[in-house]
N, C-alpha and C positions, 0 to 999 in steps of 0.2 A: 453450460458454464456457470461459474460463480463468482459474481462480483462483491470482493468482500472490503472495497471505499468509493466510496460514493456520496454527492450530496444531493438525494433526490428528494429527503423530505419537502414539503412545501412553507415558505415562511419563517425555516429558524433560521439562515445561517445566510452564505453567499451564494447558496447554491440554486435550486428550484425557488423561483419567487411567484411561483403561483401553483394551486393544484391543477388549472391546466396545462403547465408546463410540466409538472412534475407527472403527470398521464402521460405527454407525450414521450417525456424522457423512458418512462414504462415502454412505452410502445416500440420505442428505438430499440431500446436491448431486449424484449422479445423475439424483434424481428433477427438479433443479432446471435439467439441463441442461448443467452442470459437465465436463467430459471430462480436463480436465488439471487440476493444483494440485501447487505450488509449497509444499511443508510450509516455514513457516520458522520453527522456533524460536528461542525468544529466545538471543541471546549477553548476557548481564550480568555484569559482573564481581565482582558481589557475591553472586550466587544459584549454586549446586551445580548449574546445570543442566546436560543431558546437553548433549556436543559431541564435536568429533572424530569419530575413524572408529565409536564406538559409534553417532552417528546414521546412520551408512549401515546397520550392521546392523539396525537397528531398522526402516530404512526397508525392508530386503530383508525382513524378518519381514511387515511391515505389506502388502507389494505380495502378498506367497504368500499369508494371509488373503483379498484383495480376490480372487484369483481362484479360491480354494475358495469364497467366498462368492456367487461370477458377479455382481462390481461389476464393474465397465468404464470406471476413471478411474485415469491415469497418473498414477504421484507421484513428481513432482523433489523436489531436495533444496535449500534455500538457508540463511538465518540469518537471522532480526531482531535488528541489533544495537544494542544500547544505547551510546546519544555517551556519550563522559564528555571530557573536555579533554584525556585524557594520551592519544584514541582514535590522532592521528597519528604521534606518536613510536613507536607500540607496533604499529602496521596490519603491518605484515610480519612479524612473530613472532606473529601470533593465528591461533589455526586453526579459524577463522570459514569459512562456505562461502558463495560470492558465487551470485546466483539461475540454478542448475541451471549453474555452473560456469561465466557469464560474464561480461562485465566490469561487467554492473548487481551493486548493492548495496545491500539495501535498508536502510536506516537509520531508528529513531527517536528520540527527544531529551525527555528530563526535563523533564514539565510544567510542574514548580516554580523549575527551572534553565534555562531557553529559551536558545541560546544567541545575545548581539546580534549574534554576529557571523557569520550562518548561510550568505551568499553565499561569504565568504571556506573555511567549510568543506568548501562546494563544490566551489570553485575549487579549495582544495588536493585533494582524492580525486580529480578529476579530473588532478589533475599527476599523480597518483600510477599512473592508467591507470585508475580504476573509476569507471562512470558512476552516481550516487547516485539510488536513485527512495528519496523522504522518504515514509515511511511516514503516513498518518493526518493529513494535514496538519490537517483541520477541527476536531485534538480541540486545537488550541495557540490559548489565549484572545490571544497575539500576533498571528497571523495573525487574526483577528476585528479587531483593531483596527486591521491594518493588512496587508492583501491584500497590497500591494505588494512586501511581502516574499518572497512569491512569484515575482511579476512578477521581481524579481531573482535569483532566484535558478535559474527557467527560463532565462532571459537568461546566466546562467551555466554553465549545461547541467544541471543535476538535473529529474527524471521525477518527475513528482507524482502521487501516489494515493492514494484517498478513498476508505473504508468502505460500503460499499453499506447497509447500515443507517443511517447519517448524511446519506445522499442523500435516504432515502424518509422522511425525519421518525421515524424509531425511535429515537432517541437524543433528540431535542427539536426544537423549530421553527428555535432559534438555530444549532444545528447541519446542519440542512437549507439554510436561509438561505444560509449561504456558502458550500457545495455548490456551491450554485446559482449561485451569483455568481461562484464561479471555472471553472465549466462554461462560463457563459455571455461567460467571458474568454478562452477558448482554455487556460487554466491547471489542465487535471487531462488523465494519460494515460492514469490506469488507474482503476480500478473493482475493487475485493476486499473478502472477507468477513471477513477477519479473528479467521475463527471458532475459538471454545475448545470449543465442548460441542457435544452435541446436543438442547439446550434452551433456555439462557439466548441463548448468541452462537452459533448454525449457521451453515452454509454456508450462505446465503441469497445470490442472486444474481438468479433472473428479473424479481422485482418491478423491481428499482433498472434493469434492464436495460432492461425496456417503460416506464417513466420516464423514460429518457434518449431513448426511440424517440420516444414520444409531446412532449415536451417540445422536445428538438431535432430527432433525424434519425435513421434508422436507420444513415447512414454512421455517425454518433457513436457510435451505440449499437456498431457493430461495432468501431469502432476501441479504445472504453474499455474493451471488455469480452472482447475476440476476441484482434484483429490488433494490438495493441502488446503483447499477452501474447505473441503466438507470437513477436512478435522477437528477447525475452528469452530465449526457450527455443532461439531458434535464434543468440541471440548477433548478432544486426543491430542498427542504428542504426535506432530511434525515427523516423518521422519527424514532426517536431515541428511542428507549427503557430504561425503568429505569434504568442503572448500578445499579447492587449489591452491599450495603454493603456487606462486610467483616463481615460473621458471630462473633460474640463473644462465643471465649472462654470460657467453662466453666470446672471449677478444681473441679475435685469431694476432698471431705474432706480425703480419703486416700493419695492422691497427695500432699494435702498441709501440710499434718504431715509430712510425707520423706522429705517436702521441707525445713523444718525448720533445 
């Protein structure tokens, strides 16, 4: 499998705070079946986090570890970056790394600040040449009240991807729920761990994987979990699946007498 968010580098960000933890976190998604990952540290423009050419260095630190320690899981380099409103005036002068150098990007957006206007921010990164996978869609209590925002926003070419702990009910029911629901809409590509430690958030990945086998298909299971990760890393076109309309409602005439 291919984990393509994660924060395992060691020392830049929230996530691995030591290269011993960041070994074990290796070790974890080894054992989970893991073979690739996509470290992406957050980009914020408010937090001192590492960027620039120091994460390559860190990353070239981190790979010589994994092979005195005999891991055997390749790690690309990309960025979680933080929206803010001034994101597209400023996208050419940040030295942000797009996932393992091609034109996907993965992005997330202020729980408290959602932004309404989330198709249109598509559409513009898309003018701009990079194709946007939204990070974590199932943690934004908008998309709960209103899927379809999604639905528009695949429709406008962004790559959805859900937490694999949010899948399997670790996060809560409500958050499994719409997992669910946009699985079962054609509306998620990928499937990642999103992982900081090696205890609280791991690389966890087979559970949520044999949950999607069992639940839908093993094609799905491959495709969320596999084969649209290796696109990114090879820099291909996705290929997307129709999103689901949103069935219509239908009121049987008992209904609409009591409704009156």
């Amino acid at each position: 499998m291919i984990d393509v968010h994660c924060h395992i580098l060691p020392e830049v960000d929230d996530g691995a705070e030591s290269m011993q933890q960041a070994i074990n976190m290796a070790k974890i998604a080894q054992e989970e079946g893991i073979s690739k990952m996509i470290a992406t540290p957050h980009y914020h423009p408010e937090f001192k986090y590492e960027k620039g050419e120091e994460l390559k260095r860190i990353r070239e630190r981190f790979k010589k570890e994994l092979k005195e320690n005999n891991i055997d899981i390749e790690i690309y380099l990309g960025n979680e970056i933080y929206f803010t409103y001034d994101l597209m005036d400023k996208i050419s002068e940040l030295d942000f790394y797009c996932l393992n150098d091609s034109k996907y990007i993965l992005i997330e957006f202020p729980p408290n600040n959602f932004p309404s206007n989330l198709c249109n921010i598509v559409y513009e990164l898309k003018q701009q040449g990079y194709t946007p996978v939204l990070a974590h869609v199932e943690r934004y209590m908008q998309i709960h009240e209103d899927p379809e925002i999604i639905y528009d926003c695949i429709k406008t070419g962004a790559i959805i991807q859900i937490n694999s702990s949010s899948l399997i009910g670790k996060q809560g029911k409500q958050f499994q729920k719409i997992c669910d629901l946009l699985i079962s809409r054609n509306m998620v590509h990928l499937v990642a761990t999103d992982a900081h430690s090696d205890t609280r958030r791991r690389p966890l990945l087979r559970e949520a994987y044999e949950y999607v086998e069992d639940k839908c298909s093993k094609s799905m299971a491959e495709n969320l979990f596999k084969n649209n990760a290796q696109c990114i890393l090879d820099n291909k076109d996705i290929i997307v699946e129709e999103p689901l309309e949103k069935p219509i409602e239908k009121v049987s005439l008992f209904s609409r007498i009591f409704r009156r």
